[in-house]
C-alpha positions as CSV (number, residue, x, y, z in Angstrom):
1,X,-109.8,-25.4,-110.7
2,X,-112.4,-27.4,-109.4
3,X,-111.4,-31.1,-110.2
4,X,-108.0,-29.9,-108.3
5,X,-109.2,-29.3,-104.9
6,X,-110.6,-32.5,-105.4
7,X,-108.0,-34.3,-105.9
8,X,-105.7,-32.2,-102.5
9,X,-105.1,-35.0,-100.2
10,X,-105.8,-37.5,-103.0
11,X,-103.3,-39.5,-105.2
12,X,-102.5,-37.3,-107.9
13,X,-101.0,-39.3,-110.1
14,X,-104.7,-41.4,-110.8
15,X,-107.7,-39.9,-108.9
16,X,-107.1,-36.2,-109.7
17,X,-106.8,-37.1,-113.5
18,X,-110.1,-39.3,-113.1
19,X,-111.6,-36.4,-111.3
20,X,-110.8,-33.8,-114.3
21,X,-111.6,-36.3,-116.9
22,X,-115.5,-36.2,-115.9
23,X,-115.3,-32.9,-115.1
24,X,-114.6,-32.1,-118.5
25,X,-117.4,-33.3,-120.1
26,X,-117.5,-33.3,-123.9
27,X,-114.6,-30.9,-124.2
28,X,-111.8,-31.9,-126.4
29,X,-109.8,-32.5,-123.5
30,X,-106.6,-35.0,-123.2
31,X,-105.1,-35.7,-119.7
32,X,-101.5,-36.6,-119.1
33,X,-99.8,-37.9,-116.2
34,X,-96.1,-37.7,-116.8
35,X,-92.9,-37.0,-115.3
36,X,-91.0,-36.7,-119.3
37,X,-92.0,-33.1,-120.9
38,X,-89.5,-34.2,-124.4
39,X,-92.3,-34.8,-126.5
40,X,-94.3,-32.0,-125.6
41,X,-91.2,-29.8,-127.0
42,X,-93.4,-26.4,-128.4
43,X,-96.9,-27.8,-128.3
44,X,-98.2,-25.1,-126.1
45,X,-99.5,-21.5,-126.4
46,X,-100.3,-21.6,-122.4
47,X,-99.3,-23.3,-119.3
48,X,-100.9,-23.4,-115.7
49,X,-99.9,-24.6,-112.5
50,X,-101.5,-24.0,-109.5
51,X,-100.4,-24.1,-105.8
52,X,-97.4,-26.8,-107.1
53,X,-93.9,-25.4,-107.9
54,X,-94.0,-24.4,-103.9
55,X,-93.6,-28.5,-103.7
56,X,-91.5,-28.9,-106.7
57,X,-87.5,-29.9,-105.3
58,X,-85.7,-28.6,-108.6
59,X,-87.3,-25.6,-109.2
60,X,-84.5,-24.7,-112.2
61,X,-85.2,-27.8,-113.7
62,X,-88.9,-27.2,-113.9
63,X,-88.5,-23.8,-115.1
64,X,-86.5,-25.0,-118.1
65,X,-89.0,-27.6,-119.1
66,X,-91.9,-25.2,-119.2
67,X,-89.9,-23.0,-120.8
68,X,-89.3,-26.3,-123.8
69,X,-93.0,-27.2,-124.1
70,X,-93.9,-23.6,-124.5
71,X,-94.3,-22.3,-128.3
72,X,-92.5,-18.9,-128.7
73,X,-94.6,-16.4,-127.6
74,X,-95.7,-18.9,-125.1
75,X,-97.0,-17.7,-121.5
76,X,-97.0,-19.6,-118.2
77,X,-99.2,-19.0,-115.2
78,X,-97.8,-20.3,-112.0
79,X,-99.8,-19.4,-109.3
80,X,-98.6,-19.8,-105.7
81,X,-98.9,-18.6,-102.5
82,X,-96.0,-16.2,-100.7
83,X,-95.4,-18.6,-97.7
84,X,-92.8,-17.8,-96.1
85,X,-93.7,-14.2,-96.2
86,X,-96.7,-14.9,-94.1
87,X,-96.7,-14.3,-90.5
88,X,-97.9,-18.0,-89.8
89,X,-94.6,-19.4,-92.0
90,X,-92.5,-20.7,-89.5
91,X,-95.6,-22.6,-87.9
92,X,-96.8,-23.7,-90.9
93,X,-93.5,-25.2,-92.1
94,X,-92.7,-27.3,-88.5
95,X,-96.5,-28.7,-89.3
96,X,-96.3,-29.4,-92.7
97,X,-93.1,-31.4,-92.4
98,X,-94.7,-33.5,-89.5
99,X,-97.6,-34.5,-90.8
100,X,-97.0,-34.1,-95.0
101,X,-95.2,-36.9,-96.9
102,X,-94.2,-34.0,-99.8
103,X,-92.0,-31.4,-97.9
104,X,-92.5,-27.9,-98.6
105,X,-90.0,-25.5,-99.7
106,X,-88.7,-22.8,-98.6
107,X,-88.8,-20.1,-100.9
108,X,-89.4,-16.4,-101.5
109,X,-91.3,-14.6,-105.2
110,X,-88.0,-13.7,-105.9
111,X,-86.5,-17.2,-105.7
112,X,-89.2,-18.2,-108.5
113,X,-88.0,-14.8,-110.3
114,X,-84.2,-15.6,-110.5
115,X,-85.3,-19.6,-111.3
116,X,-87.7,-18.9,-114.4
117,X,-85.4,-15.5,-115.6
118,X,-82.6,-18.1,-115.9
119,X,-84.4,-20.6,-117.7
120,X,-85.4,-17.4,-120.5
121,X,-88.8,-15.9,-119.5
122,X,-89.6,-12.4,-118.8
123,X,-91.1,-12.5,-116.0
124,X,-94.1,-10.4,-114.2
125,X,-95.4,-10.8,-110.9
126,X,-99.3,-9.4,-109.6
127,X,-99.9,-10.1,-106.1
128,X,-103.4,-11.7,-105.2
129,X,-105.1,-10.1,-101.7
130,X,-108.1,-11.3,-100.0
131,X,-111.3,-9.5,-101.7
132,X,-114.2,-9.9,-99.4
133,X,-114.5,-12.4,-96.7
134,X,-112.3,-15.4,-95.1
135,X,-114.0,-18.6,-93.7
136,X,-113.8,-19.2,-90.8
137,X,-113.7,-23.0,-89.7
138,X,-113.1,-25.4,-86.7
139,X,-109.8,-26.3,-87.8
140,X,-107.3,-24.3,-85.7
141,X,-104.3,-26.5,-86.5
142,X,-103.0,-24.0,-89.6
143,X,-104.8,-21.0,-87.8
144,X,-104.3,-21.7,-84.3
145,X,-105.1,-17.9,-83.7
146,X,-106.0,-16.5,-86.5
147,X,-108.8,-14.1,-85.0
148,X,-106.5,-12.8,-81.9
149,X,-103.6,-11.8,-84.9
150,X,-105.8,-10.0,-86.7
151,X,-107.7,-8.0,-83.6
152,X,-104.0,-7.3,-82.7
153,X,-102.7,-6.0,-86.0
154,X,-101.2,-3.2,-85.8
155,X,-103.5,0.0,-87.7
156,X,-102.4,0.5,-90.7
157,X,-103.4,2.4,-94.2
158,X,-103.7,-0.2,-96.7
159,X,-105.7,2.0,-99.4
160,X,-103.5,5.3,-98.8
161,X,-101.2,7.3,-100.7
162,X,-98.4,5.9,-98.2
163,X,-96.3,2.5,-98.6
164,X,-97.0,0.1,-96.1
165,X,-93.1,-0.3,-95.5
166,X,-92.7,3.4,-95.1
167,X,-95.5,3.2,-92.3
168,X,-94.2,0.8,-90.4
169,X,-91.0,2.6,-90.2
170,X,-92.6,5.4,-89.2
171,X,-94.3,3.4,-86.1
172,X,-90.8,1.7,-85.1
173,X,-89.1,4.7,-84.7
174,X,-92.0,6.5,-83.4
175,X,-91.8,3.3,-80.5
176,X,-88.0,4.2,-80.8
177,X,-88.5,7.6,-79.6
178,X,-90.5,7.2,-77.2
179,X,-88.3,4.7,-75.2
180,X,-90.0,1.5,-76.2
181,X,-87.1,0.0,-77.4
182,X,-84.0,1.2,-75.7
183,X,-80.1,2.1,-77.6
184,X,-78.7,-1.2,-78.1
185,X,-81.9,-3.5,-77.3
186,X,-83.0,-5.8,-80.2
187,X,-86.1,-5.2,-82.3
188,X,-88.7,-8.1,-82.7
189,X,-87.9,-10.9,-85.1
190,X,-89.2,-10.4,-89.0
191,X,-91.7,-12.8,-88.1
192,X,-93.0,-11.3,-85.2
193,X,-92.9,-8.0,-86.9
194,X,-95.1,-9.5,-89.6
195,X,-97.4,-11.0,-87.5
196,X,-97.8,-7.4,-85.7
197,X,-98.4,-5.6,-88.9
198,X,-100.1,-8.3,-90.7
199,X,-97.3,-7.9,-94.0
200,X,-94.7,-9.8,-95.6
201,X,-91.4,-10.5,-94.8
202,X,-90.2,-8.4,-98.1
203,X,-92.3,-5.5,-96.1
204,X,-90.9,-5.7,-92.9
205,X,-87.4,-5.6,-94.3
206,X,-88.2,-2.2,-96.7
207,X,-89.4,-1.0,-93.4
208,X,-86.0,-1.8,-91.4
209,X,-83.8,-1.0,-94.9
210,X,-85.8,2.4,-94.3
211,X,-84.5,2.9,-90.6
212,X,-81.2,1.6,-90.9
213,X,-80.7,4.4,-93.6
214,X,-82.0,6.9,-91.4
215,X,-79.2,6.0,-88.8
216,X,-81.8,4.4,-86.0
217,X,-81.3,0.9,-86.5
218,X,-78.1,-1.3,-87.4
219,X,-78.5,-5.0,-88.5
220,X,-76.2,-7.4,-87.5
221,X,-76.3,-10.7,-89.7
222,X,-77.3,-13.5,-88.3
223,X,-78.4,-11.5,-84.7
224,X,-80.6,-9.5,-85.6
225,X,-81.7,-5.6,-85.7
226,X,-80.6,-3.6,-83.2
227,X,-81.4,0.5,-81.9
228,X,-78.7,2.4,-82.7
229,X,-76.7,3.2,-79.8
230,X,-78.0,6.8,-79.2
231,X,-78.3,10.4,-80.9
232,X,-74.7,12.1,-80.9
233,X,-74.1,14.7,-77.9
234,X,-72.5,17.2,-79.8
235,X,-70.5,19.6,-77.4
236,X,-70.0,23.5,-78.8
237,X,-67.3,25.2,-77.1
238,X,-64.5,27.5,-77.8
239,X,-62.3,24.4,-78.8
240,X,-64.5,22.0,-80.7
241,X,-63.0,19.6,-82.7
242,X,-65.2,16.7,-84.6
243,X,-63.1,14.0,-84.4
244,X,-62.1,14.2,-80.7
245,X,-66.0,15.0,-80.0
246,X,-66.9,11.3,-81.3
247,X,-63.8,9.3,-80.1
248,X,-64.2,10.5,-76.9
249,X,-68.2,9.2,-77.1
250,X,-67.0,6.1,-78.7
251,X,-67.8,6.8,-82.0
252,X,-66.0,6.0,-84.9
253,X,-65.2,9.4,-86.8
254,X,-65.4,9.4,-90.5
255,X,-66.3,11.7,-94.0
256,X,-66.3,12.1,-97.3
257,X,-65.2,15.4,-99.5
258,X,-68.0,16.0,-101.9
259,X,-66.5,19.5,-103.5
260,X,-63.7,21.6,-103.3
261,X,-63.3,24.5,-105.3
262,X,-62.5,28.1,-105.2
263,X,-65.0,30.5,-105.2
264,X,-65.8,34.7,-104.8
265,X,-66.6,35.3,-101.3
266,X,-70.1,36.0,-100.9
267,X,-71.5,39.0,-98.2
268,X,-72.0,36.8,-95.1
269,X,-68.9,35.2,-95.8
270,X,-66.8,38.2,-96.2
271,X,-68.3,39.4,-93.3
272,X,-67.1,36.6,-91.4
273,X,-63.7,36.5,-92.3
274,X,-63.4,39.8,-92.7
275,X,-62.1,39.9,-96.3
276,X,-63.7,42.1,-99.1
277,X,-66.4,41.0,-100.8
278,X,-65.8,38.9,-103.6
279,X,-62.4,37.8,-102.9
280,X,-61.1,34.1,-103.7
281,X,-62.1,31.9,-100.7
282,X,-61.7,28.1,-100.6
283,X,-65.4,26.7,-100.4
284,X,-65.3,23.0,-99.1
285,X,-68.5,20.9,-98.8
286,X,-68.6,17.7,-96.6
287,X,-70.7,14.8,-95.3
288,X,-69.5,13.4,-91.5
289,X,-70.5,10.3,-90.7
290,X,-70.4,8.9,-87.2
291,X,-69.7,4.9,-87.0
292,X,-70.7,5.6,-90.5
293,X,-74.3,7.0,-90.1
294,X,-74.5,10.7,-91.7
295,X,-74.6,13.2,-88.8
296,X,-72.9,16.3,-90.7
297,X,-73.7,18.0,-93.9
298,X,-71.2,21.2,-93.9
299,X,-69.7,24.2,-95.9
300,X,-66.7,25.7,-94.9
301,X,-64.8,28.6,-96.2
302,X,-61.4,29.5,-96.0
303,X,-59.1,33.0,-97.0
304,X,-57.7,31.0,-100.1
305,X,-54.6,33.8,-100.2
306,X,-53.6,32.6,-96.5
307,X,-54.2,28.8,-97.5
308,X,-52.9,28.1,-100.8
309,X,-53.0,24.7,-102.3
310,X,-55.1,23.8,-98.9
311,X,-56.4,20.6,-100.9
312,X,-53.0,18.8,-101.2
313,X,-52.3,19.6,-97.4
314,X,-55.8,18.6,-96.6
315,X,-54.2,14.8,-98.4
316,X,-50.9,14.9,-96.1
317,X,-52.7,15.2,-92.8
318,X,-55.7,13.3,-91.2
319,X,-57.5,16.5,-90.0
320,X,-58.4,20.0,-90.4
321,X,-56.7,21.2,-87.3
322,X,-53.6,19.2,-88.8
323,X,-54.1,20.3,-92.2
324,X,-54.0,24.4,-90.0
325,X,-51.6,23.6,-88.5
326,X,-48.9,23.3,-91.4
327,X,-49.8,27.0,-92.4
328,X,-48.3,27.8,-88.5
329,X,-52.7,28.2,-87.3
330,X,-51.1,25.7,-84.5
331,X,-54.3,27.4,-82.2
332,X,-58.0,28.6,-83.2
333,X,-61.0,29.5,-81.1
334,X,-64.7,30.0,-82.2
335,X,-65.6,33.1,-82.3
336,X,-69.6,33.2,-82.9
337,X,-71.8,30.3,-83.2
338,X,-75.2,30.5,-84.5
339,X,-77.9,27.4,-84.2
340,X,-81.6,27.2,-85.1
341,X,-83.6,24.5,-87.3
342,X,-85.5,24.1,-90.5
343,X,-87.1,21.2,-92.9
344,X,-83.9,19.7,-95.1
345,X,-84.1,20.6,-98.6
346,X,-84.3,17.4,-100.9
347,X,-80.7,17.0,-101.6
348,X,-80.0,17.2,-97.5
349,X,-82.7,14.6,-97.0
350,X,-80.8,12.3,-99.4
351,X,-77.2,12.8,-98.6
352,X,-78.5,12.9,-94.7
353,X,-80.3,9.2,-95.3
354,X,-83.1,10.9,-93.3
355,X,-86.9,11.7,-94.2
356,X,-87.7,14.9,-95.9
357,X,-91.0,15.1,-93.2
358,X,-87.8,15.0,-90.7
359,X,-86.6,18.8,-89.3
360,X,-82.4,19.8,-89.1
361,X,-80.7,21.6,-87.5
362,X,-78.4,24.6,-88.6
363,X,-75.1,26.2,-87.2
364,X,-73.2,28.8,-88.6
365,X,-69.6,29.3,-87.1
366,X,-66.5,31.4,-87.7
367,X,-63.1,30.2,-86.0
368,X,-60.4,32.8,-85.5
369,X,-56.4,31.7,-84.5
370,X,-55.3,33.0,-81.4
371,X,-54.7,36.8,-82.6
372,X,-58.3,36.8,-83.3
373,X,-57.8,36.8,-86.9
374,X,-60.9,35.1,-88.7
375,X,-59.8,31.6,-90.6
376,X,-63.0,29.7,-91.4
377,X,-66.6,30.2,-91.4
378,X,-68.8,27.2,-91.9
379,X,-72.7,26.7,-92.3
380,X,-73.5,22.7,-91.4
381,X,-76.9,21.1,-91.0
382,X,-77.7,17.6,-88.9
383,X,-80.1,15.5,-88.2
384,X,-81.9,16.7,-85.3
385,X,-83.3,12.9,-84.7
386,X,-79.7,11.8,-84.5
387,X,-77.8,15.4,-82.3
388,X,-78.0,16.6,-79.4
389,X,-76.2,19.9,-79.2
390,X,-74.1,20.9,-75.3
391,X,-73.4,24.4,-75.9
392,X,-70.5,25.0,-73.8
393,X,-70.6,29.1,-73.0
394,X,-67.4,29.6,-70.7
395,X,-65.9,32.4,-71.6
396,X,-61.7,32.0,-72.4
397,X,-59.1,34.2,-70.0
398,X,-58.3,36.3,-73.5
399,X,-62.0,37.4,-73.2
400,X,-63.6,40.6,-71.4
401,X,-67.5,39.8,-71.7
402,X,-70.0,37.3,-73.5
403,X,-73.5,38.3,-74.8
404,X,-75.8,35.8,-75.2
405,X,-79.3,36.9,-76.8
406,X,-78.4,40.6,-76.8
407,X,-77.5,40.2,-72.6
408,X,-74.4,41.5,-71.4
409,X,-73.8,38.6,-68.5
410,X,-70.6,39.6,-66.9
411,X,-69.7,36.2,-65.3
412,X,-71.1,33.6,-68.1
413,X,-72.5,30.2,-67.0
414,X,-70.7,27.5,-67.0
415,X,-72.7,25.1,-69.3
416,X,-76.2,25.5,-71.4
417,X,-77.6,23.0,-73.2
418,X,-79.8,22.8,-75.5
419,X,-81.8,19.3,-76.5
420,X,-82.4,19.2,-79.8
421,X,-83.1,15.6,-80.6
422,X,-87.1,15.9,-80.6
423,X,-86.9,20.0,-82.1
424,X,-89.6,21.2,-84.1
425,X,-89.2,22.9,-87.6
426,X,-90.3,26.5,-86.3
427,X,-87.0,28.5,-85.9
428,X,-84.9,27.9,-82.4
429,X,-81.9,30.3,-82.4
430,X,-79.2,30.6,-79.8
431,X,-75.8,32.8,-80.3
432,X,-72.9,33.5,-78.8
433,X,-69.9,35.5,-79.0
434,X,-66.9,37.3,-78.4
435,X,-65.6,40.7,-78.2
436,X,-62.4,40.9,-79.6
């Protein structure tokens, strides 16, 4: 490598080759300086480059020549450095192309990936870090404050069992939690991000991937990342219905139906609708999405002799309380409610988009129509991160008395709520309900 950094800041095309030529000695070595690789057609067992197809203007082009000269078998070693997935990138670039007669380009790894894959190589990749000490020097003009971003890095584990990009998510929405960054206020910039955490920018955007998944974050192309709007206030009252729950927050309702089948009724299901054990229920399992971020995970069971065919009716009508409504349940009321929190299982986690390190919350509910005749009983979990649960205890005109923890309260209050959004995984349980 030696003859190379000689030659940096030299004319390549004579002085570097000079400089190589007595560097090699008595080596059978020849020296080339030419711009035509046809002749070369599979002379060579192995190629190197080093620090030069970041200059080069038509990378494809380049990648198919090496890939000519090259013998079969043949193995090229390009080494260059990730620059613009270095904090300093975007300063680096404006000084380069003011003071540099050979502009720099602007690529990523994976633009030399896609370039030398589609000119036939199998490609690998190894990334080089520092191993020991960096010099420092006068010059400030590439490191104008190099020692000041480093004292300000962010503390991160670099030798753990964790990913860097799963760390930083972890401090983001930890600063997201805390108030640092406010519903609808902009996150720092990729670069700034880097700079802070001293990564990449392929890091930095596993690390926002990871917290737009998880509902905290959305990204907006060409604006930026932005906090999610805020955790869902999820009011439970005698009458709660999802879909008018988020329109009237200004969230876009939405689902999808991931089974639907018919089933024995198990003992705490019979129990709830009051049907012998075993008998045929419809069992429907669901994921709720709110502006399209996961914030439901139910089952729900249903008498199947009092709902027959309830799937095709569940396809002619928008909602549940629609889809009731053609078997004449025009009304329904919640008769008990049951809420209290635990660590998601791994399927949750994944259909939830949320960490498996991240608590739930759990309700269990049976709905009755107006003769207080049981017609669903459901067991959801959510988010706790992303819900906060109003439990709305006011007791109907049909009802003679509410319990609430065992208490007979003759006049109920008007409104408890219970703040779930920071709950931990120990069990939290509130119930009401309703004598008959």
């Amino acid at each position: 490598m030696r003859p190379f950094r000689r030659g940096v800041g030299i004319d390549i095309a004579s002085e570097s080759v000079a400089a190589a030529a007595e560097a090699a000695g008595n080596m059978p070595l020849q020296f080339h300086v030419t711009t035509d690789l046809a002749p070369f057609a599979d002379s060579f067992d192995v190629a190197f480059s080093y620090e030069v197809i970041y200059l080069l203007p038509q990378l494809r082009e380049h990648a198919e020549g090496m890939f000519r000269v090259l013998r079969n078998g043949g193995v090229y070693y390009a080494v260059t450095g990730c620059h613009n997935e270095m904090p300093l990138w975007p300063k680096w670039l404006e000084l380069i192309g003011n003071n540099s007669n050979a502009p720099m380009q602007d690529r990523s790894p994976q633009d030399y990936i896609e370039a030398f894959t589609a000119a036939g190589f199998d490609v690998s990749v190894r990334r080089f870090g520092y191993d020991g000490f960096v010099r420092a020097t006068k010059d400030r003009k590439y490191y104008p404050s190099i020692l000041d971003a480093v004292s300000d890095m962010e503390t991160i584990d670099r030798k753990g069992g964790s990913a860097l990009w799963h760390q930083i998510g972890e401090i983001l929405a930890a600063d997201i939690a805390a108030g640092t960054f406010a519903p609808g206020e902009k996150l720092p910039t990729e670069p700034e991000l880097m700079l802070r955490f001293g990564v990449s920018r392929f890091t930095v955007r596993q690390a926002l991937g990871h917290l737009e998944q998880r509902g905290l974050v959305r990204a907006e192309q060409g604006r930026g990342t932005f906090v999610h709007r805020g955790v869902l206030d999820y009011t439970l009252s005698k009458r709660t219905r999802f879909h008018k729950n988020l329109i009237e927050q200004g969230f876009e309702p939405g689902g999808e139906l991931l089974v639907h089948e018919i089933v024995p009724a198990t003992e705490r299901v019979a129990a709830h609708l009051k049907i012998a054990i075993g008998a045929s229920v419809i069992h429907r399992r669901g994921v709720m999405t709110a502006d399209g971020i996961p914030v439901e995970l139910g089952d729900s069971y249903y008498p199947a002799e009092r709902f027959p065919d309830f799937d095709q009716a569940r396809l002619r009508h928008p909602t549940i309380s629609a889809a009731l409504a053609s078997y004449g349940v025009t009304d329904y009321e919640r008769l008990s409610t049951e809420i209290e929190a635990r660590m998601p299982t791994a399927e949750e986690a994944r259909i939830l988009r949320q960490p498996k390190s991240a608590p739930l919350l759990v309700t269990r509910k049976a709905d009755a129509d107006t003769d207080g005749v049981p017609i669903t009983y459901s067991e959801s979990v959510w988010p706790a991160e992303r819900t906060t649960f109003n439990l709305d205890l006011r007791v109907s005109t049909s009802s003679t008395s509410m319990e609430r923890s065992g208490t007979s309260v003759p006049e109920p209050p008007s409104l408890a709520t219970l703040i779930c959004g920071t709950v931990a995984a120990s069990e939290a349980k509130v119930r009401s309900s309703r004598d008959p």
